[in-house]
Structures are given as structure tokens and as C-alpha cells.
TORNU-450843 format. One line per field, with one value per residue: residue number from 1; residue in three letters; x, y, z of N, C-alpha, C in turn. Coordinates in steps of 0.05 Angstrom, whole numbers. Example, Ala and Ser with C-alpha at 12.3 -4.5 7.8 and 13.67 -1.06 7.14 Angstrom:
<sites>
n 1/2
res ALA/SER
n_px 264/257
n_py -114/-45
n_pz 156/142
ca_px 246/273
ca_py -90/-21
ca_pz 156/143
c_px 264/258
c_py -66/1
c_pz 156/157
</sites>
This chain:
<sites>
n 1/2/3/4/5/6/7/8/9/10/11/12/13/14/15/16/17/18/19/20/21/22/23/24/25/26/27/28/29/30/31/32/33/34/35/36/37/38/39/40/41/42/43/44/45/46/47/48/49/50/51/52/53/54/55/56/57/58/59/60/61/62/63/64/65/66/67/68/69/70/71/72/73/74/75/76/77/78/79/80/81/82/83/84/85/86/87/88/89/90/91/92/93/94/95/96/97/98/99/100/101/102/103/104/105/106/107/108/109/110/111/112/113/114/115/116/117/118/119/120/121/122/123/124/125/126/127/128/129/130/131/132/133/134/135/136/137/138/139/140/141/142/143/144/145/146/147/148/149/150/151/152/153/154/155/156/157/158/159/160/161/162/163/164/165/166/167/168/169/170/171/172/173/174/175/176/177/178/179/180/181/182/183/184/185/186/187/188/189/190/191/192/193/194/195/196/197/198/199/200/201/202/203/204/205/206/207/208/209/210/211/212/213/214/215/216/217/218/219
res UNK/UNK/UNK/UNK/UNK/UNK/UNK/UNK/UNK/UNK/UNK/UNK/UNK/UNK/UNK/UNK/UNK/UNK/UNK/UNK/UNK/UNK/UNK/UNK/UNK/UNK/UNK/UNK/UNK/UNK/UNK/UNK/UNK/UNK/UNK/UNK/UNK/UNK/UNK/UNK/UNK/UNK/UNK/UNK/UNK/UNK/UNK/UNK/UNK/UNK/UNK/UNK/UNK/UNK/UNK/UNK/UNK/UNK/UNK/UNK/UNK/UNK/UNK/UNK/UNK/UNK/UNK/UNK/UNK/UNK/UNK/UNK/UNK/UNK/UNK/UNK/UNK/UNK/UNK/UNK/UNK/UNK/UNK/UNK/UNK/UNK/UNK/UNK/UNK/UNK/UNK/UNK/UNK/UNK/UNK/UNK/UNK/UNK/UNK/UNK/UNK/UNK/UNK/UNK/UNK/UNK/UNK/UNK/UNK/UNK/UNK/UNK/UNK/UNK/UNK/UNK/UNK/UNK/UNK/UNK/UNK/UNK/UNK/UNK/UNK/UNK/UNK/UNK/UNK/UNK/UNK/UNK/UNK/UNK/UNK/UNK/UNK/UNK/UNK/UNK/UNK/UNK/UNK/UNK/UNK/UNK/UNK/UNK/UNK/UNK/UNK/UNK/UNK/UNK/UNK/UNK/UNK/UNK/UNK/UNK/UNK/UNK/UNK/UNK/UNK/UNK/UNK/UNK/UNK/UNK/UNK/UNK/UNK/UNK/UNK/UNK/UNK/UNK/UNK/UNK/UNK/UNK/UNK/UNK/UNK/UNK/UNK/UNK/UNK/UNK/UNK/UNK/UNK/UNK/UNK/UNK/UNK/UNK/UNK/UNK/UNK/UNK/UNK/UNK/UNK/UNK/UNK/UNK/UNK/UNK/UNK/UNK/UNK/UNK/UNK/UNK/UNK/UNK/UNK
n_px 540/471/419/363/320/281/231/197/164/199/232/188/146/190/199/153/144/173/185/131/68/3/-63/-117/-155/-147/-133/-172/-203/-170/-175/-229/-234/-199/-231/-261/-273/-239/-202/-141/-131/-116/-77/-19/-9/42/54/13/28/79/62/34/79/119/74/68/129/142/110/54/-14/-55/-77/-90/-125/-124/-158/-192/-213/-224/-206/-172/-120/-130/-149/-96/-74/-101/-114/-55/-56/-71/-121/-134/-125/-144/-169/-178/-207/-216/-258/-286/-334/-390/-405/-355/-327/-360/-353/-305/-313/-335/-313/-271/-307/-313/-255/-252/-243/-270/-300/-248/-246/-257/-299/-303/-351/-335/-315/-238/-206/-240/-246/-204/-191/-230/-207/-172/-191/-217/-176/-129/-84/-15/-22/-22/3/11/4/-28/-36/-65/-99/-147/-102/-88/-102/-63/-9/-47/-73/-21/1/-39/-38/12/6/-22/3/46/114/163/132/93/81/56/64/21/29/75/121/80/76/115/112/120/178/178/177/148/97/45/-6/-48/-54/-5/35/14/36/91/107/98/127/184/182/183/231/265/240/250/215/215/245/269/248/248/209/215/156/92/67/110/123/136/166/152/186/159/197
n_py -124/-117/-166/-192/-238/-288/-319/-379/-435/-504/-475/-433/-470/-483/-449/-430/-478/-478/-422/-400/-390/-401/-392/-439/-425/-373/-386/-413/-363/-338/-379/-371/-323/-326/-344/-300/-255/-214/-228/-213/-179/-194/-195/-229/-283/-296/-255/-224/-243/-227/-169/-181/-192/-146/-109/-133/-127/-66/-69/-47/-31/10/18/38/15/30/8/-48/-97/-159/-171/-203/-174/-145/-186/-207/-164/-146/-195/-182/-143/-151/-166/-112/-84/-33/-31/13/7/24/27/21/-25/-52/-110/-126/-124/-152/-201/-205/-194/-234/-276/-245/-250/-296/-310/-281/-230/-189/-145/-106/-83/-26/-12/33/46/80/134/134/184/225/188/184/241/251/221/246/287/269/274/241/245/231/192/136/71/39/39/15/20/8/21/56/71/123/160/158/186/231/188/169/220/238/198/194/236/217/166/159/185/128/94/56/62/28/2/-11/-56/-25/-32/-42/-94/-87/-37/14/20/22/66/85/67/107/99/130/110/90/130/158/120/117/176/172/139/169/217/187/170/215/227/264/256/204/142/87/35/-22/-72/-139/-170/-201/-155/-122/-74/-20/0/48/83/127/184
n_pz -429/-444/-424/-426/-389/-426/-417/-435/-453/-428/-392/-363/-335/-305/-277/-245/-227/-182/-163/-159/-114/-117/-85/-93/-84/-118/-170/-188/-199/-229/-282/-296/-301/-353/-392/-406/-460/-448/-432/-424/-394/-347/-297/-286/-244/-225/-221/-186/-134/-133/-121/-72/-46/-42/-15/39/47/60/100/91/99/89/18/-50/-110/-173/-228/-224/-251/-246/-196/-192/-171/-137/-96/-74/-57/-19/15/35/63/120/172/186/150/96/29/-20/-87/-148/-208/-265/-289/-276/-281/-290/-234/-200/-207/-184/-128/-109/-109/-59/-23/-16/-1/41/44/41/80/76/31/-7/-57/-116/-173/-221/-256/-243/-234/-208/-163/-137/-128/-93/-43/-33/-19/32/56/54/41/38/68/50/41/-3/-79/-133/-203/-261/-311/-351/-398/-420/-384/-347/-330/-298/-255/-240/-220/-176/-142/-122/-90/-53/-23/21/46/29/7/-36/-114/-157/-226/-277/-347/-374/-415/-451/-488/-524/-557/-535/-550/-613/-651/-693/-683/-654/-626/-582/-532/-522/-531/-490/-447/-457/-445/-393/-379/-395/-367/-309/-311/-294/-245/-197/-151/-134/-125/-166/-203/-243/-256/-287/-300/-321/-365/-359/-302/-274/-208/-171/-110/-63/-43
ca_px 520/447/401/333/312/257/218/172/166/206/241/166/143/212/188/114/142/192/171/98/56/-21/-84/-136/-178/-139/-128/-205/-210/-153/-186/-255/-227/-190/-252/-268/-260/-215/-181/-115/-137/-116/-53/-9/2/69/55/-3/49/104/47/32/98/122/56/86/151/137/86/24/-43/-71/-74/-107/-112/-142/-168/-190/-225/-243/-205/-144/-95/-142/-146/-79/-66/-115/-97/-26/-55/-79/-147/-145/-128/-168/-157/-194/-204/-228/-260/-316/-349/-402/-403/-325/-321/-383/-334/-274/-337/-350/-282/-266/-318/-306/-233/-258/-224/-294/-291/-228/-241/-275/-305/-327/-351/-332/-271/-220/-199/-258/-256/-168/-198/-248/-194/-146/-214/-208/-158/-116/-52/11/-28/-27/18/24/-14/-31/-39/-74/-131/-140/-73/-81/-102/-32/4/-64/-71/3/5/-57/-21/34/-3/-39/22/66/142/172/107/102/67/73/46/32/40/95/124/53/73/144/105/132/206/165/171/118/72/32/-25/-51/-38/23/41/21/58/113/113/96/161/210/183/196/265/279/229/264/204/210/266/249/263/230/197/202/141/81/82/123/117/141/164/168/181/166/220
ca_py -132/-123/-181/-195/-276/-300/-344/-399/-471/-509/-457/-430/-491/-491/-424/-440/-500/-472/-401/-387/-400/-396/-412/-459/-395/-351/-403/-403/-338/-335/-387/-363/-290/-335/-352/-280/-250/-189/-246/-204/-157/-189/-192/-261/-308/-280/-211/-218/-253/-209/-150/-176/-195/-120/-95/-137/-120/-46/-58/-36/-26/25/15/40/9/43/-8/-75/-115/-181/-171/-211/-154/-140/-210/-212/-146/-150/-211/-184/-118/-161/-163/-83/-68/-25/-28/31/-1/45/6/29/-40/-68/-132/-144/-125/-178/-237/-202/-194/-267/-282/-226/-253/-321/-301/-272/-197/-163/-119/-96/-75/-10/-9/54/46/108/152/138/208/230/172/194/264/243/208/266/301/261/282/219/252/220/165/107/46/35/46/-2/37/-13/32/72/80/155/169/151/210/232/175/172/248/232/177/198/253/195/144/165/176/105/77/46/62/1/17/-37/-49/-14/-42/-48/-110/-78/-11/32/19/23/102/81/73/135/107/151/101/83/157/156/102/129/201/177/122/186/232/180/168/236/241/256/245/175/119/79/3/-38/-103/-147/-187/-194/-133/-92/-62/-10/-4/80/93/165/199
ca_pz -449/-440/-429/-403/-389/-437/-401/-440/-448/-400/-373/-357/-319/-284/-253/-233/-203/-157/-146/-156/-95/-118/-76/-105/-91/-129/-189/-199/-205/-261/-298/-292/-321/-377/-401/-422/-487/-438/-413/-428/-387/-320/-292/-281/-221/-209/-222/-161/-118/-130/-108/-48/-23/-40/6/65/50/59/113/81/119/62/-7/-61/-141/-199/-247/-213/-268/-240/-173/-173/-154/-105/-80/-73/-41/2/38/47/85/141/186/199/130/76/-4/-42/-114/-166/-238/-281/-293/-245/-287/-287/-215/-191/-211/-161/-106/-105/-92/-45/1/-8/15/79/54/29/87/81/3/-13/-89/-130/-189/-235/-263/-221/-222/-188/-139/-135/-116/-72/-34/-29/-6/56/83/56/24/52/90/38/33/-38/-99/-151/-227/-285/-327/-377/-407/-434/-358/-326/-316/-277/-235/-221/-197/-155/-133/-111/-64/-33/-18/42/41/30/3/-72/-136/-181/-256/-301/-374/-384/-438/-470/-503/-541/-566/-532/-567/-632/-653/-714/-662/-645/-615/-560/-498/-529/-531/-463/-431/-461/-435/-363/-362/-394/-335/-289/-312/-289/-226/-171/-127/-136/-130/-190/-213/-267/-261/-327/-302/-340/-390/-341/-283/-256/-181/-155/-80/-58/-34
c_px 492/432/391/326/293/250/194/189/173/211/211/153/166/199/165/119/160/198/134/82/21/-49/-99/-155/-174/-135/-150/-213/-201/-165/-212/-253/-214/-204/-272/-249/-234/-199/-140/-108/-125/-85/-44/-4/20/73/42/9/78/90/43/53/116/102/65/117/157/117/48/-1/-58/-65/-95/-99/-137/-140/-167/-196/-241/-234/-179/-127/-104/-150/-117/-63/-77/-111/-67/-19/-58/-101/-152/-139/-142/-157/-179/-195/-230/-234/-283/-339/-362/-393/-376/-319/-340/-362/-321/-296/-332/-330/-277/-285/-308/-267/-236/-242/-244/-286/-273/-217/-263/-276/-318/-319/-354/-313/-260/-203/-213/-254/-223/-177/-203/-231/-179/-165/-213/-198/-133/-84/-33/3/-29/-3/33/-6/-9/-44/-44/-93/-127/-116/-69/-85/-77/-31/-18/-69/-38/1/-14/-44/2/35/-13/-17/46/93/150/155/106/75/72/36/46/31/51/120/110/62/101/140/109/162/199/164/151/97/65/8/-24/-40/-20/38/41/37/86/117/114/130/192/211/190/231/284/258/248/249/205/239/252/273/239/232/181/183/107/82/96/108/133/139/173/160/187/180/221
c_py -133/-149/-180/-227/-277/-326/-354/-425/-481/-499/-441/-438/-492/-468/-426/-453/-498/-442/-395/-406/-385/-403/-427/-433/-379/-366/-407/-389/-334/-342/-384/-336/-303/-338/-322/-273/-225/-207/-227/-178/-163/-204/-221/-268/-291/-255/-204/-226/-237/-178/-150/-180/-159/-102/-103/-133/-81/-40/-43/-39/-19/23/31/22/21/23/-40/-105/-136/-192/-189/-204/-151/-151/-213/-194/-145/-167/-196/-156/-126/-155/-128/-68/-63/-12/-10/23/15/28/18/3/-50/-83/-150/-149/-147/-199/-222/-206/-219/-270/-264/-237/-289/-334/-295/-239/-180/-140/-106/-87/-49/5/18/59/85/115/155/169/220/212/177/219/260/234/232/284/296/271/260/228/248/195/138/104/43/38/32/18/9/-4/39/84/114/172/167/172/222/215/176/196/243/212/175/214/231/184/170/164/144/91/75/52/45/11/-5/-30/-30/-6/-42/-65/-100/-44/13/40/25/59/105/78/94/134/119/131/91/109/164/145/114/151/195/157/146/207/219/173/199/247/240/258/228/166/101/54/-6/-70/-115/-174/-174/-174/-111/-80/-43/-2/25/82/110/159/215
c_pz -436/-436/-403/-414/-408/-431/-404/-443/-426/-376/-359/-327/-300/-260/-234/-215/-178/-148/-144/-140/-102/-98/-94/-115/-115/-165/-203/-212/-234/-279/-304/-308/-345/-392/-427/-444/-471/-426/-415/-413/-357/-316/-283/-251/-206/-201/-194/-142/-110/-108/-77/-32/-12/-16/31/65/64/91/113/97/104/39/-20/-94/-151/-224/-229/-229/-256/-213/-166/-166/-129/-91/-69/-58/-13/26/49/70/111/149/184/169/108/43/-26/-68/-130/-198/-240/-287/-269/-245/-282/-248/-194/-195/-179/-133/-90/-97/-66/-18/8/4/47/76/40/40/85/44/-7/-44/-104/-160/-203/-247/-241/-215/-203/-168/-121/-120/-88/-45/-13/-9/26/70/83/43/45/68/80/42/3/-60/-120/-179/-249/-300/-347/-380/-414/-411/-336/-311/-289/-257/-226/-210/-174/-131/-107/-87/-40/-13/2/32/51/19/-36/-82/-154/-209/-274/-336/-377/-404/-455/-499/-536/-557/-569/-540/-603/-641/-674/-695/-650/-639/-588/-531/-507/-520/-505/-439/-437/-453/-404/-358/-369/-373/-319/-285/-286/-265/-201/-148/-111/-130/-146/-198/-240/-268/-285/-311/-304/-370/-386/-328/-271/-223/-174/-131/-74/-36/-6
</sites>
């Protein structure tokens, strides 16, 4: 028989209080992005905790993420690359990304975060331009939804054998089970999780936290 936990109220609080390990820092930040009207926009506690233990689990040094918003993935990654490591984050907003800034320094992992504002395709290119294909760690995916498939293929050139692409909303909130639903990043999320079913680039899991996440490690 199928089942997946649903985890509010008590059961909630049970979790918080005997897994989730937040800083003060990082707890700021959250609530400081709660405040905005995109507040739905930034990823949970656990979800940034789960990220970085996966980056040290793996070893990570290089990272990249495409969509940073207000920087707590990339607070959270960042710390877990260590002193010598460098996190490429790709976001179109100055404004959203000035909040993650402030934090980021007041962390002590500025240097070790390199921001360009733009289409992350172009900045995905730009990358590959380098000379960086096969040399990343892992790859963090959170943007424009109808852009997936493109950042994941990009993605996936970047990220070394053994190295992770984690994709969020994936679920997009039950939508994608919805076949009346035909909006376009619906449409999209949905074409990139039935290609991955069947990528055999990848080894492929699914993490039910936040609105889903997917976890693919090239092959």
C-alpha cells in the first residue's frame, strides 16, 4: 500500500524539535523573506538542511544553483562547500538577491558565492563556456518553471559523474497529478519528471520535502 507521512500540527513541531538544526543566522533570514508578499517563493528549513548535508555527503567543492531569490539555498550550500569552495548562483532580481548579500557576508561565505544577475541560460552557457563541463559538485534547479528541461540539460553537462542535480517543486503543490491543469509550468514540470523517469543518465529518487524535490545523480 502506498503512503506518504503528512506532517502538520504536532507531528510538525515533533520534527523541528528533533531534526531541524537552524542557525539564528539562517532563521533571520527566513523570517525577514516571510515578510514578503513572494514569501512562498523560498524554500523551508529542512529542505536547506537536507541540501547541505547532501553537498557534504557527496563532497562538493563546486556548485552551481539557478534561481537564488533571497539566498537561503545559497546560505546553506555554501557553508557546506567549505573555505575553498565556489557556488555560481544565477537569479534575475538585484532587489531579491541584496537581502541573500547581507546575509552571505554576514556569514563569512560572500567570497565563496559568485552572483549573475540575468537568464540563467545564458549564465548556464557561459559556464559550460569555461571550460566547466564535468567539473561541478551538484546543481541546485528553483526558476522559471517552463525553463526546466533547459537548465536541467545544462545541468547535467556541468555536474561531474556522481555529482547531484536536485530540482525543486516538483510536485508544484498536487498539479501535476491534476490532468485539468494545463498551465504552461505545470505542463512543464510534468514533462521534465516523465523524462526523468526514464533518464538513464541519471539515478533518480524523490524527496517529499517541501513541494518536492527531486534528487538525480549522473551516471
Amino acid at each position: 500500500m502506498k503512503s506518504w507521512p503528512k506532517i502538520e500540527g504536532a507531528l510538525s513541531d515533533y520534527v523541528d524539535a528533533n531534526w531541524l538544526r537552524e542557525s539564528a543566522l539562517k532563521r533571520r533570514l527566513r523570517e525577514e523573506t516571510g515578510q514578503m508578499k513572494q514569501a512562498g517563493m523560498q524554500i523551508s528549513a529542512h529542505q536547506g538542511q537536507q541540501m547541505a548535508l547532501l553537498a557534504r555527503a557527496v563532497g562538493a567543492r563546486r556548485a552551481v544553483e539557478v534561481g537564488t531569490f533571497t539566498g537561503y539555498s545559497a546560505l546553506s550550500v555554501a557553508e557546506a562547500l567549505g573555505p575553498d569552495g565556489k557556488l555560481w548562483c544565477c537569479d534575475v532580481s538585484e532587489e531579491w538577491t541584496a537581502i541573500g548579500r547581507r546575509y552571505w557576508k554576514e556569514a563569512g561565505v560572500e567570497s565563496r558565492i559568485e552572483l549573475t544577475i540575468g537568464p540563467a541560460t545564458k549564465t548556464l552557457d557561459w559556464l559550460l563556456a569555461q571550460g566547466l563541463t564535468g567539473q561541478l559538485d551538484m546543481a541546485f534547479i528553483d526558476a522559471n518553471k517552463s525553463d526546466y528541461d533547459a537548465y536541467y540539460e545544462r545541468c547535467l553537462k556541468l555536474v561531474r559523474k556522481g555529482g547531484l542535480i536536485l530540482i525543486d517543486n516538483v510536485l508544484w503543490g498536487g498539479s501535476v497529478a491534476d490532468p485539468s491543469d494545463t498551465n504552461e509550468d505545470t505542463k512543464a514540470i510534468r514533462a521534465l519528471n516523465a523524462k526523468l523517469k526514464t533518464d538513464e543518465r541519471v539515478d533518480l529518487t524523490l524527496f517529499a520535502v517541501g513541494d518536492g524535490m527531486t534528487c538525480a545523480l549522473k551516471r
